[in-house]
N, C-alpha and C positions, 0 to 999 in steps of 0.2 A: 846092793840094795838101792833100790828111787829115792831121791831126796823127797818124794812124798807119796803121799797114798791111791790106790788104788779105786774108787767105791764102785763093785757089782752086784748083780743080783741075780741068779740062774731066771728071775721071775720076769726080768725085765721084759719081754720077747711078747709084744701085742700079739701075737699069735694071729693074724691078718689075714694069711694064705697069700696068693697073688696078688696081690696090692703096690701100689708107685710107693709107698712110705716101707722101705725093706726094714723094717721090725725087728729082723733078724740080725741085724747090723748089730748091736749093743754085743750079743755070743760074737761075731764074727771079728769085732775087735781085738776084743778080751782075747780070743786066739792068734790072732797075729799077732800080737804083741807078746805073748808068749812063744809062738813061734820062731820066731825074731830075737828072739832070748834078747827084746828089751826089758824087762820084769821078768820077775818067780812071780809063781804061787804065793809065794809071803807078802808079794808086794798089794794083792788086793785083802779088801776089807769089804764081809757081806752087811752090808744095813740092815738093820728088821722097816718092815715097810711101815708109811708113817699109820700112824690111827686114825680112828674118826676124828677124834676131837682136833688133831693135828691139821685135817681136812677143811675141816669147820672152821677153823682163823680165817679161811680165805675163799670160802666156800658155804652159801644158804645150806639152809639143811633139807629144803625140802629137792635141790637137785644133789644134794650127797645120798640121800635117802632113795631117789631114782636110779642110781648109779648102783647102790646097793642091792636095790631092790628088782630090777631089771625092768624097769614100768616108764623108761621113756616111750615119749610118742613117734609114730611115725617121723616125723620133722623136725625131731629131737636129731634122730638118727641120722638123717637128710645131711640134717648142717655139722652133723661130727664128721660125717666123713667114711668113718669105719665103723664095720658091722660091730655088733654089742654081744661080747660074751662075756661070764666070769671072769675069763682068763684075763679077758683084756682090763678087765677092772683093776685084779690083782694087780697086774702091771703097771698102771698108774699107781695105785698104793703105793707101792715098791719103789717105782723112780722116784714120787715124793719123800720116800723113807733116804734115799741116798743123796739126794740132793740135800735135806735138813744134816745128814754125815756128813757131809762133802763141805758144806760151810762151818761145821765144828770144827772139823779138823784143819781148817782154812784158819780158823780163828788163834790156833796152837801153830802153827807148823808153815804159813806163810801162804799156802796152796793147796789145794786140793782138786782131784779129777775125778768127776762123777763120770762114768760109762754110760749113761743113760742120761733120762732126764731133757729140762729144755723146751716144757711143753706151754711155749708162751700163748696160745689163742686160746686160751681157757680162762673162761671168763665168769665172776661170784654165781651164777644162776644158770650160766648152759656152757656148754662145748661148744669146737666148732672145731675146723681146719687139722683133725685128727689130735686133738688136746682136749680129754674130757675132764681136766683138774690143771691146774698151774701149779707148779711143784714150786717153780721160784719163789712164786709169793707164797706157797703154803711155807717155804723154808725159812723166807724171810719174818714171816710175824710169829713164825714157833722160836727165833731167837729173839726179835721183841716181847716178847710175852717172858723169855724165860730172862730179861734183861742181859744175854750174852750179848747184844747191839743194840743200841739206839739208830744209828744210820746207815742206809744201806743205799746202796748204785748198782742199778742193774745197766748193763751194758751191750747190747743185744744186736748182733753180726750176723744174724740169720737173714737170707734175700727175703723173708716175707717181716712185712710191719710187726712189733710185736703187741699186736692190737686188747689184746685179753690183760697185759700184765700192764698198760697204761690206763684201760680203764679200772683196775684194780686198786691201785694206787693214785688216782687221780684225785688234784687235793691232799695228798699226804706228804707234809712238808718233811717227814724223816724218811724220805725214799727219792731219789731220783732215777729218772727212766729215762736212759739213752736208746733209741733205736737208729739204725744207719742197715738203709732198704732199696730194694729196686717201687720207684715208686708207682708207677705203672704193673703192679702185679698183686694178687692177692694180700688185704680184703681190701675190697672197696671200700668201706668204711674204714677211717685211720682215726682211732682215737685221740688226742694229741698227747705222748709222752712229753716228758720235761724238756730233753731236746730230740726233736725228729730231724734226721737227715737224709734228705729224697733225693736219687739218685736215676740218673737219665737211666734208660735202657742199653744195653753195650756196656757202659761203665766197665774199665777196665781198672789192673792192677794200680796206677800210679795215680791216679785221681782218688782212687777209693780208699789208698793208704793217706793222701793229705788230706782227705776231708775228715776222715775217722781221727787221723792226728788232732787235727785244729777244734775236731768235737769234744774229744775226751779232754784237753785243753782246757777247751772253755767250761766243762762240766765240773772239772777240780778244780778252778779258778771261782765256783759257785757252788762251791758244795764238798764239805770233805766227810767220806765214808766211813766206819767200821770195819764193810764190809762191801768188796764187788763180787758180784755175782756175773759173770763171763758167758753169755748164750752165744756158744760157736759154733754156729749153722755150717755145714759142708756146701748149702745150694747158692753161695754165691762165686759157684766154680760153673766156669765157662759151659761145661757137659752135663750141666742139669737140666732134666726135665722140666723142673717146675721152675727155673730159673730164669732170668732174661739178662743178667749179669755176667763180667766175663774174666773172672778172676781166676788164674793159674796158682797150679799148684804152690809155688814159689809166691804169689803174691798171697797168698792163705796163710801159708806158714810166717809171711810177715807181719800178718793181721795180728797172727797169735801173738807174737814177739813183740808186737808193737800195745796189745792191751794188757798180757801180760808182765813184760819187762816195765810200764808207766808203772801197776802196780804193784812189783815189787821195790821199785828205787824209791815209790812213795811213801812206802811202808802200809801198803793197802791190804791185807788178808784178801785173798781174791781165790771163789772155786769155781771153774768151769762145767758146764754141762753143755750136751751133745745139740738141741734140735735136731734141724731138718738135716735133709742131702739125698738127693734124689737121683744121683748119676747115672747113666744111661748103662755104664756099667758098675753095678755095688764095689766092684772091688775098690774104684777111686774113691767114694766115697769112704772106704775105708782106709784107704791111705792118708785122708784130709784129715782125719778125725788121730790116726797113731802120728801123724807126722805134729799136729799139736802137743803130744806128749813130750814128743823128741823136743819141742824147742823151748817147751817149760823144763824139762832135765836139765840142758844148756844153759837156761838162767839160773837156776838155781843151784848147781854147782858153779856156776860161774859167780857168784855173789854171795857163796857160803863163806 
């Protein structure tokens, strides 16, 4: 058995069709990692997806109510990215719904790993950059609200800015917002998180490991959490589309080791979710995303 939880959802699956963002990835995990007989079946955990009102801590009502209702505008649609269907609605409900698990179970149990989720460019009033809702911060103020945390750190390794979940939080001194990005790449608008870390183009493994070191650093040196929230983007691997970054497989898995391993020794509750990862071919990016698992196992038996 995993020294921690699983969290999926058969729902999670944007249902996209041919689209760069493989949607599909979230099933495609969940089976390798079965396949792999790294986990059972016992080791996942189905969420119920979040509710409105869940939606609504982090999200106006009248673009939750569009999202419901199916009445965005053309340029609504434009700036999300992906086409609008039920399906795909469900789908953020759901990733919202495991990410608010995924920090629960964070809060008991040291860790947790959401399978989905990570959908930082979703911002109180529209979408954008295929994030029509921010799960992180819907997670993060459903356990302020339910006072399971007062302070939370989002920590955010995706190559794209995480522009939606800084202007979310901006101004909220019981949230810090770490992003470390290719700076030169989408959006062009950078909100300013608590600390932004911009990074040349090329940026490979050994600079990107000591910048994110000396960041998270300074960030616990300003700030200590309840709770981190882990956004481990797959597209700062050398073979991404949407990338311009060029981090190998081995310097990824140290990314994880190095945000995950800070908080455990800190004694930080920390649950990761998926974003982006656009690989040229899905299967790597599914390899970035199970080989995260592998190296949260490794620490947590290794510090049980």
């Amino acid at each position: 058995m995993l020294p921690f939880r699983l969290v999926y959802h058969p729902r999670y699956d944007l249902n996209l069709g041919a689209h760069v963002f493989p949607s599909q990835k979230f099933r495609l995990l969940r089976d390798r990692l079965l396949a792999t007989r790294f986990c059972a079946e016992t080791d996942f955990i189905e969420p119920e997806p979040a509710t409105d009102a869940d939606i609504l801590l982090a999200h106006d009502a009248a673009w939750v109510m569009k999202l419901r209702n199916g009445t965005l505008s053309y340029q609504e649609i434009l700036r999300l990215e992906i086409p609008y269907s039920r399906q795909t609605i469900e789908a953020f409900w759901a990733a919202a719904g495991g990410t608010i698990l995924a920090a629960r179970i964070a809060l008991e149990s040291r860790f947790a790993f959401n399978a989905g989720g990570g959908f930082h460019h979703g911002f109180a009033a529209h979408g954008e950059g295929f994030c029509a809702i921010n799960d992180i911060a819907v997670a993060v103020r459903r356990l302020q609200k339910d006072n399971a945390i007062r302070r939370a750190m989002i920590v955010d390794c995706d190559v794209h800015h995480g522009n939606g979940t800084a202007a979310l939080f901006a101004g909220d001194p019981s949230v810090f917002t770490l992003s470390i990005h290719q700076y030169n790449n989408y959006p062009t608008e950078k909100p300013l998180s608590s600390l932004d870390i911009h990074l040349a183009d090329g940026t490979q493994d050994r600079e990107y490991l000591d910048r994110l070191q000396n960041g998270i650093a300074a960030a616990l040196s300003m700030f200590r959490p309840d709770l981190i929230i882990y956004v481990a983007g797959a597209d700062p691997y050398c073979e991404d589309q949407l990338g311009g970054l060029s981090l190998t497989f081995q310097g990824l898995m140290e990314r994880d080791r190095l945000v995950i391993g800070t908080s455990l020794r800190e004694r930080i509750p920390i649950a990761s979710v998926l974003a982006g990862g656009y690989a040229v071919n899905v299967e790597d990016t599914i390899t970035i995303h199970a080989n995260m698992a592998k190296v949260a196992k490794e620490l947590l038996l290794g510090c049980a």
